[in-house]
N, C-alpha and C positions, 0 to 999 in steps of 0.2 A: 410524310410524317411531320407532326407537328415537334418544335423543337422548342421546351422549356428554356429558361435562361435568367442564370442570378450573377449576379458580381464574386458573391461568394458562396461557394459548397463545399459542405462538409460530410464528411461521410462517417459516419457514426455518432450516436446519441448519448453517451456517457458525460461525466466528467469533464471530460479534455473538450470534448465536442461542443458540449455547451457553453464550455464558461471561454472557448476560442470565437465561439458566435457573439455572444453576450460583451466580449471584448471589440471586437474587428465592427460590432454595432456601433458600440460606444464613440472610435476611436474616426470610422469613417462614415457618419449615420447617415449619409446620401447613397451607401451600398446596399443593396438586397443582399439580402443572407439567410442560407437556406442550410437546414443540416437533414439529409435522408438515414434512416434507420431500418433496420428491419423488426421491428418491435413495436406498436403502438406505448407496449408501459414500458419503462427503462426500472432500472432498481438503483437505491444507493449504496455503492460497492462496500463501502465503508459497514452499513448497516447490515447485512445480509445476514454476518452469525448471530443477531441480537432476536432475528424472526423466528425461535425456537424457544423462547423466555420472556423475556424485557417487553418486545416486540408482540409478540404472540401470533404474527403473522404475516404470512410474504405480502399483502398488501398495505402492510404499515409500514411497508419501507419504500414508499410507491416516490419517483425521483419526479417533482413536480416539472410543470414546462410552460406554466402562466408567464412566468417573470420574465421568460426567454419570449415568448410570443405577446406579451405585454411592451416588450421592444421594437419588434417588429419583423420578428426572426420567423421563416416558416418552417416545420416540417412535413418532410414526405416521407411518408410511410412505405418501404419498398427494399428492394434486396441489389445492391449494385452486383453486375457479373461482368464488365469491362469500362476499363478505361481507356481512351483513346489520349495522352495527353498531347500529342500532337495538333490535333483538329481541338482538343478543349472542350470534348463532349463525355460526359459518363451515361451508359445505355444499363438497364434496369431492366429486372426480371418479368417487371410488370409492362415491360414494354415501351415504357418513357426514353426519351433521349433529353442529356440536358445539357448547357453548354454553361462555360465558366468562363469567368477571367484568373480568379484564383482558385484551387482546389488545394483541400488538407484531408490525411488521411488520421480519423480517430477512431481506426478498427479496432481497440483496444485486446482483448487478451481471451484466449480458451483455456481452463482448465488440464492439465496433460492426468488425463489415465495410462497409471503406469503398465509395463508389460510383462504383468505378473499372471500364471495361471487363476485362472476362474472367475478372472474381473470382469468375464460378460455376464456373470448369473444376475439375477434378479436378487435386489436390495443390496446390488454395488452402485455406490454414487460418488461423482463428484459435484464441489458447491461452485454450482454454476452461477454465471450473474444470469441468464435467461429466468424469466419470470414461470414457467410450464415448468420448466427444468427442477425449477426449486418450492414448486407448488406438491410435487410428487417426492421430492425431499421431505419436504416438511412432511406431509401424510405418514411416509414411509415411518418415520423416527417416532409421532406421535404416538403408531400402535406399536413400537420395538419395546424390547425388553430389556438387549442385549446389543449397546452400539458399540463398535469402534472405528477409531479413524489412525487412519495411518497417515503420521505428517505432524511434526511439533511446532510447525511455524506458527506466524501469527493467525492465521485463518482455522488452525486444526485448536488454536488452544482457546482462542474467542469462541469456537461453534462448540466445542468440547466443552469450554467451563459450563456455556448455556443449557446443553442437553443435560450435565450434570445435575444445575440447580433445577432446570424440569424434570430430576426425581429420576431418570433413568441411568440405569445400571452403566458406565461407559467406561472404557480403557481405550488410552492414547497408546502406536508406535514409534518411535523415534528412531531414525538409524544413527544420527550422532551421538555424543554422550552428555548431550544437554537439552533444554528447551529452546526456543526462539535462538539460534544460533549464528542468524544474520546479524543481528542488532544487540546483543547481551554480552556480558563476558559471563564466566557461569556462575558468579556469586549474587549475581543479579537473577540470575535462569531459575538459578534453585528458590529465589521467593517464589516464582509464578509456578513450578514446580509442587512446593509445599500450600502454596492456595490449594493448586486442584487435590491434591490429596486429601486435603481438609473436606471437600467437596463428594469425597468417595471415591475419586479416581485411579484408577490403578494408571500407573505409568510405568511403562517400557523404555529402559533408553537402551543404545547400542544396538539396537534388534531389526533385526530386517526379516520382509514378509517373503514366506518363500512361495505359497499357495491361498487361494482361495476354496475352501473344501464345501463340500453341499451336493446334492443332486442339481439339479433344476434353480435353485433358490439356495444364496449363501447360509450357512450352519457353524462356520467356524474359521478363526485365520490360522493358518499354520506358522510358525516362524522358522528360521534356518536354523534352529538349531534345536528344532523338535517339537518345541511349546505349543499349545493350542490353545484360541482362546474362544470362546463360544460367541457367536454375534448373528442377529439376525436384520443388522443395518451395519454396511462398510462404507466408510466414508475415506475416500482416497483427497487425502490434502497435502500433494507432494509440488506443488508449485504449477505455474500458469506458462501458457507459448505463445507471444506473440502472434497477432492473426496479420501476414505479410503476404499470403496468397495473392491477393488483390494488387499487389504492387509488384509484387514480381514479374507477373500478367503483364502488366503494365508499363515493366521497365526498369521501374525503380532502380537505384543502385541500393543493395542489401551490405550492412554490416558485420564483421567479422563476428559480434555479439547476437545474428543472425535475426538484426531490426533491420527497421529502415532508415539508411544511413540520413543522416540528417549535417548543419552547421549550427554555428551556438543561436542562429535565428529560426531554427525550425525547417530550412530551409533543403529539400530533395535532393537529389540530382537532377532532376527535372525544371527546368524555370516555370515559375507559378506554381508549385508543386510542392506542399508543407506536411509533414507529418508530426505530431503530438499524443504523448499519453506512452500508455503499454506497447502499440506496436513502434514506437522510433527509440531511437538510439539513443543510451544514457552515456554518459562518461563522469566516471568519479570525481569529486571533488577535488581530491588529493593526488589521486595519481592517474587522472586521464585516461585511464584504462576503463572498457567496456563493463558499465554496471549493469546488474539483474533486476537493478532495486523498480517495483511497479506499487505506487500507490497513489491512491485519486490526487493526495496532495502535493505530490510530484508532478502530477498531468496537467493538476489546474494551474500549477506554478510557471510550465512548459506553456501551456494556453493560451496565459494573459502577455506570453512573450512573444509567440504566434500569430495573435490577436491586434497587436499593438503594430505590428512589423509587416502585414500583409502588403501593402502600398509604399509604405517609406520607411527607413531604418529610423530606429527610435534609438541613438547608440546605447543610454542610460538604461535600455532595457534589450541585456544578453545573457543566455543561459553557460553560466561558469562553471557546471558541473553538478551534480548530485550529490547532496549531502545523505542523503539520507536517514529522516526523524519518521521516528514511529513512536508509538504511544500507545497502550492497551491495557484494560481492567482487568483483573483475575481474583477472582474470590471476592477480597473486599483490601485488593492493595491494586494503587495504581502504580504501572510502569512506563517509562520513558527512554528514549535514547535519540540522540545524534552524530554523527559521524562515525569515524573508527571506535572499534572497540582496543585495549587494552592488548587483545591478542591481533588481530588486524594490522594492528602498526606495528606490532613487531617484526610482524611477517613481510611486511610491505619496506621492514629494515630501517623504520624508525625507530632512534633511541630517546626509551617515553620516559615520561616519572608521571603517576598516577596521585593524583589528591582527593580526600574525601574530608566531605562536610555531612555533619548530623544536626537537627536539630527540630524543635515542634513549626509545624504551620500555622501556629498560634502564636501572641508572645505570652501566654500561660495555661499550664498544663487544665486547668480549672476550667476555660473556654470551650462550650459545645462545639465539638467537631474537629479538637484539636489532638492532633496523634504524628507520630514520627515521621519525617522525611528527609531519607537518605542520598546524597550526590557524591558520584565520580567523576572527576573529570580526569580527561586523559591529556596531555602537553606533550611536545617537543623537545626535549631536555635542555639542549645547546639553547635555540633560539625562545623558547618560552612558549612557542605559538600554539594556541588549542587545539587539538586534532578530536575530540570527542566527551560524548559525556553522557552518563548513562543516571537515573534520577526512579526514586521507587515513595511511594507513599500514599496521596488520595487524590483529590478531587485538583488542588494547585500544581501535580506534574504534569498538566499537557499544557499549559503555558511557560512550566520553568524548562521544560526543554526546548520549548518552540527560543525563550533566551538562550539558552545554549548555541542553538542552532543559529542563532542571529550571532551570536562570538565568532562560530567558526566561519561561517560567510565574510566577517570582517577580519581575520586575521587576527580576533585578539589576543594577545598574552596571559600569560598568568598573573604579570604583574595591575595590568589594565583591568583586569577581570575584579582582582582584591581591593582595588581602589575606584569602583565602579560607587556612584550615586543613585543611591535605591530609597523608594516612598516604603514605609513601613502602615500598619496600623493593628491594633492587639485583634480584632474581627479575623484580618484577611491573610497576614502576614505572618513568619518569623520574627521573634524581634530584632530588632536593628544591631544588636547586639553578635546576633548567630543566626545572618542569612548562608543557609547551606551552599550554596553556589557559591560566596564569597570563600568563606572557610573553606571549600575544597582549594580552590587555587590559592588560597595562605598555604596551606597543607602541600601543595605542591611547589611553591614557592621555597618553603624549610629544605625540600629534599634536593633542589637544586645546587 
């Protein structure tokens, strides 16, 4: 049998995958680098609720692969079913064997359908990243009347608002007593909350599904505590499970957070042996402890460190933990967050003081486009140090969080924070006067 042979493979075509190929090119371009898939199209993960609206279709989210093969990366289209990491070879469904010097695993994540009655009937769905998977999604929702998704997170409330503004009837479940409950405190939750309601949306919070009812084909969700709500598309959005089959197989040592255990370089228990993205092991920023958090810009961040490290330590480039920034539109307000939330830290037995700043993204009310934007941040009392910080307004909070999130990777204060040198201008800006970010940590500073 003939025996393929790169420097570097990668096993999965996502995010992580590609932008670990696209790096480890970069860093050592005399390596061949190869990433296998099982999927000729990939999606972008990020994009996926936007193909029900915005989007208008699962091929308008299609994850390009010029710029990676523009480098000199190849893909092989094929399904791995063992890894030998001893001998350095991975053997594929298609009957390939192929050999390595380095191998990274970016089997990135499945969907969990939960195990509730009736969740096998026809017009139960989860949003899967597979491109089939969510071509029959889509279909499905097009001719519905009557959707619900059960799951308030960021994926049930992005795919939810969208089916909303496409004019169909929808109602979200929630089992906590808020929205986005990872990343929000609830004063925040309740704006993305009152978007969708604006929207038509009926929301459910506290409520858990006890049934799927229907014959053959779902009719309706039951809740625990009697309610029915009519639906003839269920969308189950209760979070994602690492895919670690393949390394278990394989050896791998698995984490208590039930990834694949990793070091701050991406690094196996296996030598030569890397994993990045959803399937490996997070640890918090703050308190070391095993994070859940899965998103492409955690993977890619995971990747370029991956990427950089395959051959020689690059020290200036190690993963110190997961902060965790998200960012997400609803209705017509944009939200933001990074690190701990407000309740988070308390629980984690930090003693916080919370600051907020208000003020226009304009420096006048007169200026097209200019409308409110509101900041929390959340601090450390004693020592000052920023522990998080949550940001609600338009189009300027997914850069003023991604600042936030650069504070907390630096340890900065509250007091460094107020005294920061910032470019203003009337177009793009706050004015200089009442940059919200600053004014929260003045605000938290007074309370100190």
């Amino acid at each position: 049998m003939c025996i393929m042979k790169y420097d570097v493979l990668i096993i999965g075509g996502g995010p992580a995958g590609i932008v670990t190929a696209t790096t480890a090119k970069k860093f050592y371009p005399a390596k061949s680098v190869a990433i296998i898939k099982k999927e000729e199209t990939s999606l972008v993960p990020c994009g996926i609720p936007y193909i029900f609206k915005t989007l208008g279709s699962v091929e308008a989210d299609v994850m390009p692969t010029k710029p990676a093969e523009n480098l000199g990366i190849e893909f092989i289209i094929d399904e791995v079913e063992d890894v030998d990491v001893k001998a350095k070879v991975v053997r594929t469904k298609g009957g390939k064997s192929i050999s390595y010097e380095k191998l990274v695993f970016a089997t990135g994540s499945t969907p969990v359908m939960p195990r509730i009655e009736g969740v096998e009937k026809k017009g139960v769905f989860t949003v899967s990243k597979n491109i089939e998977e969510l071509r029959k999604l889509h279909e499905a929702v097009k001719k519905a009347e009557k959707v619900v998704i059960v799951g308030g997170g960021f994926i049930g409330v992005e795919v939810g608002e969208q089916i909303a503004k496409a004019g169909k009837k929808f109602t979200m479940v929630e089992m906590m007593d808020q929205l986005l409950p990872a990343a929000f405190d609830k004063e925040f939750a309740r704006i993305a909350e009152e978007e969708l309601k604006k929207l038509g949306v009926e929301v459910y919070l506290n409520s858990t599904v006890k049934r799927i009812t229907g014959n053959s084909s779902v009719e309706a969700v039951e809740l625990a505590d009697g309610r029915k709500i009519e639906a003839d598309v269920v969308i189950m959005s209760v979070g994602y499970r690492p895919n670690i089959e393949l390394a278990k197989k394989a050896g791998l040592r698995i984490s208590i957070g039930n990834r694949i255990w990793t070091d701050e370089y991406g690094r196996t228990s296996e030598k030569d042996v890397f994993a990045v993205g959803d399937c490996s092991e997070e640890k918090d920023f703050f308190t070391r402890e095993t994070s859940r958090v899965m998103l492409a810009s955690t993977a890619t961040f995971e990747a370029r460190i991956v990427g950089a490290n395959l051959y020689s330590l690059k020290v200036v480039r190690v993963n110190k933990g997961t902060v965790g920034v998200f960012s997400t539109f609803v209705g017509d307000v944009a939200l933001g967050a990074a690190g701990l939330t407000e309740e988070m830290a308390k629980k984690e037995g930090f003693e916080v003081v919370a600051g907020y700043g208000e003020s226009l993204n304009r420096h006048l009310a007169s200026i097209p486009g200019a409308a409110k934007t509101k900041v929390k941040l959340i601090f450390a009392k004693e020592s000052g140090v920023i522990l998080g910080g949550q940001v609600t307004g338009r189009y300027e909070v997914g850069e003023m969080v991604n600042q936030i999130a650069m504070a907390i990777q630096n340890n900065l204060t509250a007091s460094e924070i107020d005294t920061l040198q910032i470019g203003t201008h009337p177009l793009l800006t706050s004015a200089p006067t009442t940059p919200p970010v600053i004014l929260a940590a003045e605000d938290a500073l007074r309370k100190m």
